[in-house]
C-alpha positions in Angstrom: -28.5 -11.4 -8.4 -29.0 -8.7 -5.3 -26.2 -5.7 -5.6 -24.0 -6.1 -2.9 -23.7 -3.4 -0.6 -20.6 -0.8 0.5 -20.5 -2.3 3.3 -20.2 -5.4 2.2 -17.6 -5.0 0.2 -15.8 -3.1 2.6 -16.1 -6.2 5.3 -15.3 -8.8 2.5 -12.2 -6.9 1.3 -11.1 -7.0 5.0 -11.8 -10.4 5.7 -9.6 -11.3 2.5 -6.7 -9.1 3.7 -6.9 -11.1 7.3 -7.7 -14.9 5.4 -3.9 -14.3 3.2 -1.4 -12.0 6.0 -0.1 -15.0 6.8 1.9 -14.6 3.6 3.2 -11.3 4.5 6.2 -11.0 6.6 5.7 -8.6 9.3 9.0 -6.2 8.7 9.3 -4.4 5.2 11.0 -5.2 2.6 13.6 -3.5 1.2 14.2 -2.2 5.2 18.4 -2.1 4.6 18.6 1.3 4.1 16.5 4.7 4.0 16.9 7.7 2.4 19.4 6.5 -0.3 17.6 9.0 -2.8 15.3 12.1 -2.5 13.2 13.6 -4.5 13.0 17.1 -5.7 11.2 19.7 -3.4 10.2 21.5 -6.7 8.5 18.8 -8.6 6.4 18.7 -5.0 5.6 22.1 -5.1 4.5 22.5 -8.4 2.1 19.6 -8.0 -1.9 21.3 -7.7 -3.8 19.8 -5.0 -7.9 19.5 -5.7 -9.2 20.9 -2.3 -11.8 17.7 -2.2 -9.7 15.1 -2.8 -7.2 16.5 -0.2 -9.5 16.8 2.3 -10.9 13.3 1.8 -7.4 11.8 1.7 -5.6 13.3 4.1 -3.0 11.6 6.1 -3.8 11.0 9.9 -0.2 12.6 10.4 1.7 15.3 9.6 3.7 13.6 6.7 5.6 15.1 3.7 6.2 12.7 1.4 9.9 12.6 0.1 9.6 10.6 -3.1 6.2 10.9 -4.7 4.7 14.2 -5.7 1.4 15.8 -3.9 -0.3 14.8 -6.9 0.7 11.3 -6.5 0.8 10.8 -2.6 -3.1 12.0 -2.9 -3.4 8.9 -4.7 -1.4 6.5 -2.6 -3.7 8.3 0.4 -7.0 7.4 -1.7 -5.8 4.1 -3.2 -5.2 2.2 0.2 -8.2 3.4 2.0 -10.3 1.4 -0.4 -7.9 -1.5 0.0 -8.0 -1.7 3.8 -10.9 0.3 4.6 -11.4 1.3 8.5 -14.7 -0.1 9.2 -16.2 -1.4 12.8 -13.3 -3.4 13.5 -10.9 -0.7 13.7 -8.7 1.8 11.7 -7.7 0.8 8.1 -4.5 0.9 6.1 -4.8 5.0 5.9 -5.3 5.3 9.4 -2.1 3.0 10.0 0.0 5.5 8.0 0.4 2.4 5.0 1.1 5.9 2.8 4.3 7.1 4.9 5.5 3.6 5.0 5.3 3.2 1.0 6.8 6.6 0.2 10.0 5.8 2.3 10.0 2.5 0.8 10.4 4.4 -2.2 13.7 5.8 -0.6 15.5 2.1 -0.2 17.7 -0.4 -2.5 14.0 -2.1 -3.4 13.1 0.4 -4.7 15.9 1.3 -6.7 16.1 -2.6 -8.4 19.6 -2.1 -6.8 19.0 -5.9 -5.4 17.6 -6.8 -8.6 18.9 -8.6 -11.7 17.7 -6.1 -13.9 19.6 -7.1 -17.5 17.4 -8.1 -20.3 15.7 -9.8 -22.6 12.5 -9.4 -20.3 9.6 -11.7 -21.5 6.6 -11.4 -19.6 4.8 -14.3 -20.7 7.4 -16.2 -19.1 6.7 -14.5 -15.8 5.8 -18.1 -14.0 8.5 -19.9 -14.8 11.6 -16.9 -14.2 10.4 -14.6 -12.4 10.0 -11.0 -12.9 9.9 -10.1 -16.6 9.5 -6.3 -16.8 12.8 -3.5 -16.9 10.8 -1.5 -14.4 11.8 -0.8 -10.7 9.4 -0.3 -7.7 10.2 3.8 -8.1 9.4 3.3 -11.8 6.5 1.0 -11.8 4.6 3.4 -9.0 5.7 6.9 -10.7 4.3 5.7 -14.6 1.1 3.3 -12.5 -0.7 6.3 -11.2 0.2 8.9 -14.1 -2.0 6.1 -15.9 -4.3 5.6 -13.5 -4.9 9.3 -13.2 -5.3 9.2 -17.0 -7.8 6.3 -16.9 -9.6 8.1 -14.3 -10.0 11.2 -16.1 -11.0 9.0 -19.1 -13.8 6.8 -17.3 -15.2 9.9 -15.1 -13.3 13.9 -15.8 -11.2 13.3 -12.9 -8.4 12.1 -11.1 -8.5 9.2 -8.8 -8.4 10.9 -5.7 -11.5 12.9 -6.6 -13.5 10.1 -7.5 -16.0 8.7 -5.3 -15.7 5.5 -3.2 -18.0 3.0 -5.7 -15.6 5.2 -8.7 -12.4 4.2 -6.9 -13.3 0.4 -6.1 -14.3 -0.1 -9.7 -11.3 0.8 -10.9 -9.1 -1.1 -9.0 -10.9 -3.8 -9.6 -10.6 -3.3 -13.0 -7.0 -2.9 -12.8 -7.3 -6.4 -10.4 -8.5 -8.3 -13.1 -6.6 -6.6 -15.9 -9.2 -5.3 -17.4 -8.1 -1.4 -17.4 -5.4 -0.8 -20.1 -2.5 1.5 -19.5 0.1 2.6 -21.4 3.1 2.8 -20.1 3.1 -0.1 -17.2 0.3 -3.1 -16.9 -2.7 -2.2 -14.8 -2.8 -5.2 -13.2 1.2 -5.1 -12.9 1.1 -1.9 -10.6 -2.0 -2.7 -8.7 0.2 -6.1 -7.5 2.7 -3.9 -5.8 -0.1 -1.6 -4.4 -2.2 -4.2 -3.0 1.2 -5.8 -1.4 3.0 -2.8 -0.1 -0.4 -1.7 1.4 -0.4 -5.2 3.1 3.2 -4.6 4.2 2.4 -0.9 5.2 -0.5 -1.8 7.5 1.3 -5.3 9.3 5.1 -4.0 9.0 7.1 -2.7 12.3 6.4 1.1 13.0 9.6 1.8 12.8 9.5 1.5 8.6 6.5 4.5 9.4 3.3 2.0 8.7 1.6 0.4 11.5 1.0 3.3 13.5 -0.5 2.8 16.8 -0.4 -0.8 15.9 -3.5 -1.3 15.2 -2.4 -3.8 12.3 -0.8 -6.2 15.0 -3.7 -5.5 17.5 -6.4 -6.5 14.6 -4.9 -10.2 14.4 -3.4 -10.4 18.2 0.1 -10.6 17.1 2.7 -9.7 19.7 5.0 -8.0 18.2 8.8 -8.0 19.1 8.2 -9.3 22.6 10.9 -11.3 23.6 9.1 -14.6 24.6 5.7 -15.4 23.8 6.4 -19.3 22.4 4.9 -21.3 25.8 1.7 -19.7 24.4 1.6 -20.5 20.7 0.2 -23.9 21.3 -1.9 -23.4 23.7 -5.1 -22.6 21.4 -6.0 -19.4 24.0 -6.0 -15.6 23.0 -2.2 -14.0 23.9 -3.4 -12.0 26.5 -0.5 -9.1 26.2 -0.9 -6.1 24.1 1.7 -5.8 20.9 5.1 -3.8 21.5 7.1 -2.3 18.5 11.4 -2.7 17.8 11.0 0.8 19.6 8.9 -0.7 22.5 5.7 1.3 21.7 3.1 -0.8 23.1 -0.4 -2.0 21.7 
């Protein structure tokens, strides 16, 4: 069988992303509140920040991340430009600022479990039938998920993921896709779930929740946004020819 290219990858990955949006809503969850919690300035601080890997995942804006550690937003920077990669269709989920939108998620009642039935027994297994098994919140599931992934990394290749390069980082979140990496404090293919979703939610949601920017999301799939009317054209089988506006009435 012929290797498949980078770039094939790159254009399958966002031809999947596009095939299942129509299962993501287009404003984030866990949207009824920000800033609930905050995290310590000092843990921040203290994190040590590998010049390469900050320079490769840098965020297009000037964001300081107000939950996750440097450490830990290089990897949420790294992590979700290999899951929506910018290619020749436009800007990708970094671009879109899918980070900033999953670090204030982090900063809501989702995040928290506070909506959440979180009294046990848990049983996994069972995970099909009842729901969520695991006594792990978002914040929880994302903090322990890339300490282990990190760990992994370093494991696999002498390095954390944000230093590893782009074939390095696919292959391991494809191994954490399939369940196939083992972690030890949350399941690989547990955390990469939420990753791949809140990534999804980052680059489609409102740019008011901090994802979406420029709305290139909405522009990639011609969705108008929050225009008042735009139903006399949903049936009509033609291209809406208006650009996208935001809640705040940015404009596509």
């Amino acid at each position: 069988m012929a290797k498949k290219t980078n770039l094939h990858i790159r254009s399958t990955r966002r031809d999947f992303i596009l095939k299942t949006m129509t299962l993501i809503p287009t404003v984030a969850i866990g949207s009824t509140g920000i800033g609930t919690l905050t995290h310590s300035t000092d843990t921040q601080a203290s994190a040590k920040i590998p010049d390469s890997a900050s320079q490769r995942a840098n965020s297009p804006t000037a964001y300081t991340p107000t939950y996750f550690t440097n450490e830990e937003f290089l990897f949420i920077n790294a992590a979700v430009s290999r899951l929506i990669p910018n290619d020749e269709r436009g800007p990708g989920a970094l671009e879109a600022g899918a980070p900033e939108f999953i670090d204030r998620q982090m900063n809501t009642p989702y995040a928290t479990g506070a909506q959440w039935y979180m009294q046990g027994p848990f049983y996994p297994d069972a995970e099909h039938d009842f729901g969520y098994q695991y006594p792990l919140t978002p914040q929880q599931i994302y903090r322990l998920g890339i300490h282990d992934t990190n760990q992994y990394a370093k494991q696999q290749h002498g390095k954390i993921f944000a230093e590893l390069s782009a074939d390095q980082q696919d292959e391991l979140l494809t191994q954490m896709e399939n369940g196939k990496a083992e972690f030890p404090q949350v399941p690989a293919k547990l955390f990469f779930a939420y990753l791949l979703q809140n990534t999804r939610e980052g680059f489609f949601s409102d740019p008011i929740h901090g994802g979406n920017q420029g709305l290139v999301g909405w522009k990639l799939i011609n969705f108008p946004g929050a225009r008042a009317d735009f139903m006399d054209w949903v049936e009509r089988g033609e291209r809406y020819p208006f650009p996208p506006v935001s809640i705040r009435g940015e404009r596509g």
